[in-house]
C-alpha positions in Angstrom: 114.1 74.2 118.0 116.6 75.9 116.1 117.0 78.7 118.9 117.2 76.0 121.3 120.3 74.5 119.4 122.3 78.1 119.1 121.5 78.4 122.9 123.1 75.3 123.9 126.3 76.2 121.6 126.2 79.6 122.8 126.2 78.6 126.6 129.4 77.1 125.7 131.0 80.1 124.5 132.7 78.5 121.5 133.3 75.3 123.1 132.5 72.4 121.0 129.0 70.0 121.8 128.4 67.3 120.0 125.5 65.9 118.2 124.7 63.1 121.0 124.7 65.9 123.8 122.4 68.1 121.5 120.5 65.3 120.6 119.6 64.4 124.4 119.0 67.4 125.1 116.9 69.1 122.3 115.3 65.1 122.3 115.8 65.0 118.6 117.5 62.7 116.6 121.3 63.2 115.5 120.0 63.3 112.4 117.5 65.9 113.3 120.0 68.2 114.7 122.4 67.9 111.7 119.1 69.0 109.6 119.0 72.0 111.8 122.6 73.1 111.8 122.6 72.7 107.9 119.2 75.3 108.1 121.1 77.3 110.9 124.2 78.1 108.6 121.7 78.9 105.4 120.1 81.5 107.6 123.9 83.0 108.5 125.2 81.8 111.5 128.1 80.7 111.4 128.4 77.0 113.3 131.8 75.3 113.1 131.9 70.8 112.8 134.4 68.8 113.8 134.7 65.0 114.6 134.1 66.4 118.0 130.6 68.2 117.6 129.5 71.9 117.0 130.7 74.8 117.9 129.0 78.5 117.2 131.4 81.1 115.9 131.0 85.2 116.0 129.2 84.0 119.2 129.2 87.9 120.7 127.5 89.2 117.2 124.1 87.2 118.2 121.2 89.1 118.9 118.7 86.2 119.9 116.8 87.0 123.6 118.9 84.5 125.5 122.2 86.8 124.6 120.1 89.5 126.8 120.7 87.6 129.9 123.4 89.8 132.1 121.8 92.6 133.6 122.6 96.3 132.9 124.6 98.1 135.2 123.9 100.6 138.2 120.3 102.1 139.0 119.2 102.1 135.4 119.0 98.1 135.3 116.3 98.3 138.1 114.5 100.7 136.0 114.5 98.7 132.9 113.4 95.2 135.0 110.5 96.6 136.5 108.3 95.1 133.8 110.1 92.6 132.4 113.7 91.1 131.8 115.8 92.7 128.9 115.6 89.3 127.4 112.0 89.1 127.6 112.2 92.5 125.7 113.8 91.3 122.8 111.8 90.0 119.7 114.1 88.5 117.1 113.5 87.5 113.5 115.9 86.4 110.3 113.8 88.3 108.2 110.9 90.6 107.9 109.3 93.1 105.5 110.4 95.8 107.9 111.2 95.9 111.6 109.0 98.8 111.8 105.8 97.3 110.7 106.2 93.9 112.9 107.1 96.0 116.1 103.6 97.9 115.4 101.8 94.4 115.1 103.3 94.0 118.9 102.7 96.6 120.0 98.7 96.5 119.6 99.1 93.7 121.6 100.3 95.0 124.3 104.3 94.4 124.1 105.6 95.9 127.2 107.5 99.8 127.2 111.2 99.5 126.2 110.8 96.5 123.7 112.8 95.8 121.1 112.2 94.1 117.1 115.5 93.0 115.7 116.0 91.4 112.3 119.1 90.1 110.7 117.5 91.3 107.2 114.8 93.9 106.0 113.1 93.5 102.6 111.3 96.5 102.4 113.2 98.5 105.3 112.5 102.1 104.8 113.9 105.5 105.6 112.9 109.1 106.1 109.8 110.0 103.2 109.6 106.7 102.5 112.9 106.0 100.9 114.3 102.5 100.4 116.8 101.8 103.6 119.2 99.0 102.5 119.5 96.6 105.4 121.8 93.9 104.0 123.0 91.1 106.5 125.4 92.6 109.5 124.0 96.1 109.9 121.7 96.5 113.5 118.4 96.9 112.3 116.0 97.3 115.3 113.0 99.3 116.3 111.9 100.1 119.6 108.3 99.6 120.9 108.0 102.7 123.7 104.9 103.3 125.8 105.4 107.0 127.3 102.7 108.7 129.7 103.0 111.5 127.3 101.1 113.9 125.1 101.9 113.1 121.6 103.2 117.2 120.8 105.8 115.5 123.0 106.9 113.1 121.4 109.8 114.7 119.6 112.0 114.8 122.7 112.2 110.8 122.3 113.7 110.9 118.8 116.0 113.3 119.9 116.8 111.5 123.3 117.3 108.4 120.9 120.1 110.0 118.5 122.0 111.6 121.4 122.2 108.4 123.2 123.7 106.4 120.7 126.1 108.9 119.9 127.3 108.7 123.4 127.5 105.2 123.4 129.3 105.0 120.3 131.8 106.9 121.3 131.9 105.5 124.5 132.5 101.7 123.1 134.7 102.9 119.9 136.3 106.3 120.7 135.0 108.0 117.6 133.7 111.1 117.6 129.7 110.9 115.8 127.6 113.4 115.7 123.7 114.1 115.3 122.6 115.6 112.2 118.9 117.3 112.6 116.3 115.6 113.1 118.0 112.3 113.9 120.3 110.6 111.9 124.2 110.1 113.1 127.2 110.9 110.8 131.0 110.3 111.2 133.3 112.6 109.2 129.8 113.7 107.9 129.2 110.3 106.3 125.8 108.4 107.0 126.1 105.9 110.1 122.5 105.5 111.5 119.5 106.7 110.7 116.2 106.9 112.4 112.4 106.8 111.9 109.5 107.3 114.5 105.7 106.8 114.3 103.0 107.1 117.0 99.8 105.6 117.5 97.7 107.7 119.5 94.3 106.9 121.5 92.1 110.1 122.5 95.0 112.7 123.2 97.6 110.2 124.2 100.4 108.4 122.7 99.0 104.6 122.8 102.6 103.6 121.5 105.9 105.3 119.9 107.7 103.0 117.8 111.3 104.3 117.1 113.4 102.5 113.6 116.7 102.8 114.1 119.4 101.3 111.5 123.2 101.0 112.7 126.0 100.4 109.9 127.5 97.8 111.7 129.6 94.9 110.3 127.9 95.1 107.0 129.8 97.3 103.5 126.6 100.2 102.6 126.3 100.7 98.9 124.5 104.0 98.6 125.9 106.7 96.8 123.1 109.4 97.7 124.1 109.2 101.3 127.5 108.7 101.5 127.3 106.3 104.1 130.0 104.1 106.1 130.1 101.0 109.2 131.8 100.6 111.4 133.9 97.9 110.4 135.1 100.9 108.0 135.8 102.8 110.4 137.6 101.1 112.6 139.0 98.3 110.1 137.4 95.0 112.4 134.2 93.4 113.1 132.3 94.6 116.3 129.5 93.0 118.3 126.3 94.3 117.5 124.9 92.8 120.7 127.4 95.3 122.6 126.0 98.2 120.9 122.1 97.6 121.2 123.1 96.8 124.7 124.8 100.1 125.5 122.4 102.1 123.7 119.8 100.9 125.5 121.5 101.6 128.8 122.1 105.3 127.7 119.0 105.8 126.1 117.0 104.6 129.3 119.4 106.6 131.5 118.7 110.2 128.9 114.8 109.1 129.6 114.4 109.5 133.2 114.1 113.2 132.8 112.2 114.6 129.8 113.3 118.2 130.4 113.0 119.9 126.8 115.7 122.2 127.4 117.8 119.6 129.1 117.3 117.1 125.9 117.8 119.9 123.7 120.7 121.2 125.7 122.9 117.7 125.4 121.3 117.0 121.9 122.7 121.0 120.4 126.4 119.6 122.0 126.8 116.8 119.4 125.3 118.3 116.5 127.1 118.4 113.1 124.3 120.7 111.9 123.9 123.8 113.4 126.5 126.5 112.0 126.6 124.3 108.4 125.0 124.7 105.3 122.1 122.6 105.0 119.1 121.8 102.1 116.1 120.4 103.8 114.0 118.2 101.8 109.9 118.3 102.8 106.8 116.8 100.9 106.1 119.9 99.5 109.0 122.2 99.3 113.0 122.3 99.4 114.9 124.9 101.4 118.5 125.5 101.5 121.1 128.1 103.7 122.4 128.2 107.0 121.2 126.3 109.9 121.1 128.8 112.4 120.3 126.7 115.5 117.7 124.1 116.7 114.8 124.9 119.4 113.8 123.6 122.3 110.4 122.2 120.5 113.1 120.5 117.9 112.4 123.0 115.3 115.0 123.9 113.1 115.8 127.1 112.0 117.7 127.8 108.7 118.2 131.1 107.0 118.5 131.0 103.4 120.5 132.9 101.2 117.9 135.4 100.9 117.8 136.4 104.6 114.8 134.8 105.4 114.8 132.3 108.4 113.0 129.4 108.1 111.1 127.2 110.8 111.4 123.5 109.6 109.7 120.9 112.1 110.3 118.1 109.8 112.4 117.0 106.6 115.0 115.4 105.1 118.6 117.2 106.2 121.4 117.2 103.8 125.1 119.1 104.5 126.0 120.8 102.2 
């Protein structure tokens, strides 16, 4: 009922409706929709009142399915629709444990290729070797439910896929230059933007589902000192629609997906890294390495020599510049 209510003031794109007209057509009481608007702002949306009704602010910032309406442009939209509409594919929640974990629980269902968990909130959202993520109220915290005809050896090129198209469509949205940082996370002026996680589920010697975390710095203000990170209301000093990005991204990552070429991936990937050429210390379960990142291979492997001479092959690990 609640999702019913922000639809009907979101239809109205910041018009005002008032409690009769949501009353007749939600067919609660005044009273009942009042109850809800007071449980609607708890949660964080922000509804405007008036003598004349309701009105939903920051309307563009909602990531609820029935935002997902407008189709996505050119050939890729035809691609993405072929199962289901975008807004079909979007599963919203105020607040899980993790994105990550509830986009698994779909996914054994079933939940069709190219869906999407959003949450406005994480309380246990985690990051690369199971660090804490913070994912406080105006970040994009999503995780993608994927289905690929693939091996699961393969299954790299996705990650990589992922990072390079969000870079594109960040800079494509916001003119600002972000960069990948091996294996996936995105930095601006080498501070933390987004960072992303992936697990597979595989059945016999196929991938039965990828599901791909990805957190966005969005509107929110990120506390952590140990990864320098930023938004991008920093950035660019304003609020911006988180809807917009998920939107874009999903466009570009969909259009970076019809051909899984390694090279080709690799290729567009090695053009927007801020890793190779810098000096790097990679962080594994069992072993820290530190030098220069020398280049990253077609299979995703990174190879850093240290200060000894010695080049290293790291397939997976924690990446810090230093």
């Amino acid at each position: 009922m609640r999702h019913r209510i922000l639809e009907l003031l979101y239809r109205e794109k910041g018009g005002t409706v008032s409690g009769v007209t949501l009353s007749a057509l939600t067919g609660i009481s005044r009273v009942g929709v009042w109850k809800h608007i007071t449980a609607l702002k708890k949660e964080g949306f922000t509804i405007g009142s008036g003598p004349k009704g309701y009105h939903l602010m920051d309307s563009q910032d909602l990531l609820l399915p029935f935002c997902f309406d407008s189709p996505l442009a050119d050939d890729a939209d035809a691609l993405l629709h072929a199962e289901a509409p975008l807004k079909d594919r979007i599963f919203y929640f105020p607040q899980v444990e993790t994105t990550m974990d509830t986009a698994r629980e779909l996914a054994r269902k079933g939940t069709p290729h190219l869906s999407c968990v959003v949450a406005e909130h994480q309380t246990r959202g985690r990051g690369r070797l199971n660090r804490e993520w913070e994912s406080e109220p105006g970040g994009l915290w999503f995780t993608l439910i994927l289905v690929p005809d693939i091996p699961p050896p393969m299954a790299y090129l996705y990650n990589f896929a992922a990072s390079l198209s969000l870079s594109k469509a960040l800079e494509a949205l916001f003119n600002i230059d972000v960069r990948v940082k091996w294996p996936n996370d995105l930095l601006w002026e080498n501070r933390k933007l987004v960072g992303l996680l992936s697990e597979i589920e595989t059945q016999a010697d196929m991938i039965r589902f990828l599901l791909m975390g990805i957190g966005i710095n969005v509107n929110n203000t990120p506390a952590s000192a140990s990864f320098n990170a930023i938004s991008l209301r920093q950035i660019l000093g304003h609020r911006v629609s988180r809807k917009q990005i998920l939107k874009a991204f999903l466009k570009e990552f969909l259009f970076q997906t019809r051909d899984m070429a390694p090279a080709k991936i690799m290729h567009s990937w090695k053009n927007r890294t801020a890793t190779i050429g810098s000096r790097v210390r990679v962080e594994t379960h069992k072993q820290t390495v530190q030098g220069l990142a020398m280049d990253v291979d077609d299979t995703g492997t990174l190879l850093l020599k240290d200060d000894h001479g010695q080049v290293h092959k790291i397939i997976y690990g924690d990446c810090f510049h230093t």
